[in-house]
N, C-alpha and C positions, 0 to 999 in steps of 0.2 A: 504494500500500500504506500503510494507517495506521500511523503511529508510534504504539505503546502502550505503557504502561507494566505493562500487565497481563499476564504469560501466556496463554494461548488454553487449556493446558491448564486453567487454572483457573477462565478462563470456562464451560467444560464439563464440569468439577467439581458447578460450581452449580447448571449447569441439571440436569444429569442427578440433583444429589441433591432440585432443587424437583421433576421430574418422579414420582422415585422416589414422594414424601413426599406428591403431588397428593390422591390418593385420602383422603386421612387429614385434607384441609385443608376447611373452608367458606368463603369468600370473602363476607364482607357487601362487597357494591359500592354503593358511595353517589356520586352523580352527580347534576346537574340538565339537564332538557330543554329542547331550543328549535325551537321550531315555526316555519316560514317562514324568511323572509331573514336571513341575520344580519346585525344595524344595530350602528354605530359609535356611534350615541346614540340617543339619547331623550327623553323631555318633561324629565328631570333632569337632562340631561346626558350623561356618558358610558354607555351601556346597558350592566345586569352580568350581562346574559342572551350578551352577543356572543364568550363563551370556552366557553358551553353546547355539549352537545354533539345532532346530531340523534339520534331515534332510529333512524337504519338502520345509522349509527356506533355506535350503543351494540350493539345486537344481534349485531353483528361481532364486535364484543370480549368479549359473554359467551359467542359461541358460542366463542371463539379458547379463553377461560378453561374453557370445557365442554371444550375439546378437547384442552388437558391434563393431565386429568383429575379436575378443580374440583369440586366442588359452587359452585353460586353463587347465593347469595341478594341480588335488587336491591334499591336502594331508589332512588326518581326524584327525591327532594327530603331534607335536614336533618330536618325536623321527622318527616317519616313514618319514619326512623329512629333519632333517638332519643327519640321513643315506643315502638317496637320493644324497643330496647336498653333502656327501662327500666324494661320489664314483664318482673320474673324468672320469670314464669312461662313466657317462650319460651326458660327453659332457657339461657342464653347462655354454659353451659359445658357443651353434653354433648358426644355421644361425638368429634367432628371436633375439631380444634384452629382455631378463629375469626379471623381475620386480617379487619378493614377496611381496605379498598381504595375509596380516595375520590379523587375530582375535583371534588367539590363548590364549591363559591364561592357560596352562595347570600346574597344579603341588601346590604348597601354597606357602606364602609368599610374602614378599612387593615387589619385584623385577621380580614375576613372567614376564610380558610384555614385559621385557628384553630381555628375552632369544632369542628371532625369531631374533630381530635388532642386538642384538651382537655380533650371530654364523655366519647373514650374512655380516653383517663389517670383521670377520675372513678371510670368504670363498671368498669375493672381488664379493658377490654378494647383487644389490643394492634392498633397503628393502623400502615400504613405510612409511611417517610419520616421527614419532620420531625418533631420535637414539637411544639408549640404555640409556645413560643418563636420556634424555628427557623422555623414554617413564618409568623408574624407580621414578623418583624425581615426576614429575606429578602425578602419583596416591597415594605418601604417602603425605596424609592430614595436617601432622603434618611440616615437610619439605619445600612441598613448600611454606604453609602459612608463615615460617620463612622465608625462601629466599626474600617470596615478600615482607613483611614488610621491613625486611633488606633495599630494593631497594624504599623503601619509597611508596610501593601501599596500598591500604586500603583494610585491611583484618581485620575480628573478631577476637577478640584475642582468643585464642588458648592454650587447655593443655594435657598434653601428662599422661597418664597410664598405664603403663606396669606389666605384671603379673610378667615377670622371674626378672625385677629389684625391686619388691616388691614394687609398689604405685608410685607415682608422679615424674615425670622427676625432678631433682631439687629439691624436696618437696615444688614444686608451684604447688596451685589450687586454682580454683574460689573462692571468698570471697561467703560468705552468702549471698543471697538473690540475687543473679547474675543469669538472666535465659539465660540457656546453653541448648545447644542436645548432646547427647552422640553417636558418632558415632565410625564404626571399625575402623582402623588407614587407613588401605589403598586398601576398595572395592569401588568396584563403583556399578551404578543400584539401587542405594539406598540399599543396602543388609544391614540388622542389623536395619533399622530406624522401626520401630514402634509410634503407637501411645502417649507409654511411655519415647518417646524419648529425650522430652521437658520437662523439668521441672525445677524449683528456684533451686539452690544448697542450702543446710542447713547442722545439724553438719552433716546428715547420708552420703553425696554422696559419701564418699570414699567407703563404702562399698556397694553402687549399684552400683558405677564403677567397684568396682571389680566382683562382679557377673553378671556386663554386660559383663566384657573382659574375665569370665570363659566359660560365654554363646558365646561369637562370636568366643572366641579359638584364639585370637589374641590381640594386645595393642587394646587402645581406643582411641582415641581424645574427649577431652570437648572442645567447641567451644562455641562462646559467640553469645546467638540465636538474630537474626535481624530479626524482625517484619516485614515482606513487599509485594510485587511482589518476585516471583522466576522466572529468566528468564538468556539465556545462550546467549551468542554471539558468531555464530558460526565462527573460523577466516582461510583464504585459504592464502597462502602465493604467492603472483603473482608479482615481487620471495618476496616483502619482508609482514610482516603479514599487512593485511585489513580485519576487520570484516564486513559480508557481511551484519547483523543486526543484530538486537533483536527480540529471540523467548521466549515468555511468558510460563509457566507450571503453568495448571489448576488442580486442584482436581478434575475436570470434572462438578462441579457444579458454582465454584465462579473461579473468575481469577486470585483473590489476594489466596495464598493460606494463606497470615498475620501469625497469630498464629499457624500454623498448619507445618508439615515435609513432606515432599515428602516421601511417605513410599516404603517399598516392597510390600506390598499389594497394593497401588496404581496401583506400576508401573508395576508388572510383574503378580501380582496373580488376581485381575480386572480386570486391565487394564483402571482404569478410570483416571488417569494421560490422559491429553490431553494437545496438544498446540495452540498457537494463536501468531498473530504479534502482537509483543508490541511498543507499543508507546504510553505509557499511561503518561508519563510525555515529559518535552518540547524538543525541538529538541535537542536545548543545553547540555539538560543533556543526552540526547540517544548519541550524541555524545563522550562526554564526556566518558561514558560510555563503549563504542566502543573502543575510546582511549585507555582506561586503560587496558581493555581486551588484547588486541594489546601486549601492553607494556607487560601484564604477559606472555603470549604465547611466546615471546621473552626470556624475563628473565628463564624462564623453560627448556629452550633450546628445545622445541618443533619446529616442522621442518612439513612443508607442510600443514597440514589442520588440527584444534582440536576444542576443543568448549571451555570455559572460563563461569563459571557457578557463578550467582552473586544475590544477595539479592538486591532489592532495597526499600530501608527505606521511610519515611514518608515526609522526606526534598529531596524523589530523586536521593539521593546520592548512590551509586551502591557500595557494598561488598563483594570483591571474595571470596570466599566460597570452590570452588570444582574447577578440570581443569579435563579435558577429550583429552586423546593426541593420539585417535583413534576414533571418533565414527564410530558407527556401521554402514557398509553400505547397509542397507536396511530400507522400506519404511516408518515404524514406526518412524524412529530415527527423532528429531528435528532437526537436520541437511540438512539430507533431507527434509522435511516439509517446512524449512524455503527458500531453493532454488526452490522447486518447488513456494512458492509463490513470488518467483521473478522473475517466468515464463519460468522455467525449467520444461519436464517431467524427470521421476524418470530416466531413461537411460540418458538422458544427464546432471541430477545428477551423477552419475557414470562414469561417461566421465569427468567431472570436476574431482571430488575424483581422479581419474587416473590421469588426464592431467597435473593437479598442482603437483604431484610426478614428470610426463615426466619433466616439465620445471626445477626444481630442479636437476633434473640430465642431464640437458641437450640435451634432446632429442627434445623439440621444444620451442620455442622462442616465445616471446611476441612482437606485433602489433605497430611499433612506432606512435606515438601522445596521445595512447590512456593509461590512466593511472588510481591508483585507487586516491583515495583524497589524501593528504597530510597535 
């Protein structure tokens, strides 16, 4: 049974008032496609097609959004909608109330995620999630691990490798004998992890840093590896952020993944990445835990729903790691997993996902008496 910090009846507050409101919504869905295998790289390096989604996945999910009771207009790429969005003559206020709904990532760079939140904050049309801010700072690895440290959260220490500044932010790096992972500065889906991800820093690592950030085609981060449980808390903002729990990430054989990295091959090329409800240490600290997560999803300036990705050590003790300031909404993702096991099916996971946006903008209100914890 997952530990939440949320009421249930509140969870079904929401969806019942997104379902209500469906009929009255248009959903622009903006997302990119990807045709064939999905590859870990490419002629540049790391491939930004490999988080794409196929189309028999996307048709799913507009038929899941037809099904309760959506209007939904796609778009397959960035540019074909905000062409779209910035010809007023498709009306982009009439009779529906308009909500973008994006996955997009199209193009390279640590800011990619931006682009859909930004152009809509221009056009005065409202966007799910993050803001541009939020949804930039939250995937560059190096960033917001500073911020949170700054704010006093507990994160591994952290070092940054850039190819065009030639080595070391500062000319700080791990002391000897310090075990680190080397990861891109700012992917997510684990892209770039490997098996050789983990390793002691000795005199060589500045030059398999750099042959790692010529292989990924982008900076790196070193990051100070914590031995433990891997497990994310996914957080919904109703309005202000509560984590609804803790979901564990298996290597599909053991639960602790310890010594080991959540790879690309796990996650995408397998598929043996799996999840589980965690509560494998005391309430105390799941809470605790909860808490902190809370705290970063705030400090990030993330907005509506995201996930908060954290190591948990030997003492318990929880290390933010990664943030996620969009997961993906389909059936796979641990987000969904972790609501369906708090006794949601996957549409009124999506009706949450939506609803927690309406309440944000005001389009329906929350239930008095009933609250999340405090």
């Amino acid at each position: 049974m997952v530990t939440s910090r949320i009421p249930f009846e509140l969870l079904q507050h929401v969806v019942s008032e997104c379902r209500r409101f469906a009929n009255q919504t248009e959903l622009l869905f903006v997302t990119n496609l990807i045709e064939g295998d999905v590859r870990e790289y490419d002629n540049d390096g790391l491939s930004m097609s490999s988080q794409y989604y196929h189309e028999s996945e996307i048709s799913s999910l507009l038929r899941a959004f037809e099904a309760l009771g959506f209007s939904v207009h796609p778009f397959y790429n960035e540019v074909d909608f905000i062409r779209w969005a910035s010809d007023r003559s498709n009306e982009t206020s009439g009779p529906r109330w308009k909500l973008v709904v994006t996955t997009a990532e199209g193009g390279d760079g640590e800011g990619r995620r931006a682009l859909i939140p930004a152009f809509c904050n221009l056009v005065g049309l409202p966007c799910w999630n993050s803001p541009a801010h939020g949804s930039s700072v939250a995937r560059h690895k190096f960033h917001a691990n500073k911020i949170l440290s700054a704010c006093g959260v507990r994160v591994p220490a952290i070092w940054y490798y850039s190819r065009e500044q030639n080595g070391w932010r500062n000319g700080d790096r791990p002391v000897n004998g310090q075990k680190v992972i080397i990861k891109p500065a700012w992917e997510g889906g684990s892209k770039g992890i490997d098996d050789e991800s983990v390793l002691i820093a000795d005199t060589d690592l500045s030059s398999y840093v750099a042959r790692r950030a010529e292989k990924f085609g982008q900076a790196c981060v070193v990051q100070e590896f914590k031995t433990g449980f891997e497990v994310g808390a996914p957080i919904v903002a109703l309005p202000n952020a509560t984590a609804a729990g803790l979901i564990g990430f298996s290597d599909g054989k053991n639960q602790r993944y310890g010594n080991r990295a959540r790879t690309f091959l796990d996650e995408k090329i397998n598929k043996s990445a799996k999840n589980f409800v965690f509560e494998h240490i005391p309430a105390a600290q799941c809470e605790r835990a909860m808490l902190t997560a809370e705290r970063a999803f705030d400090i990030l300036s993330m907005r509506s729903l995201g996930r908060i990705d954290m190591r948990i050590d030997e003492d318990g003790e929880a290390w933010i790691f990664d943030t996620n300031e969009s997961p993906p909404p389909v059936p796979r993702s641990s987000f969904v997993q972790l609501f369906e096991n708090l006794g949601l099916d996957y549409h009124d996971v999506l009706a949450l996902m939506i609803g927690v946006n309406m309440l944000q903008f005001g389009k329906i209100g929350l239930p008095s008496g009933i609250t999340p914890e405090l």
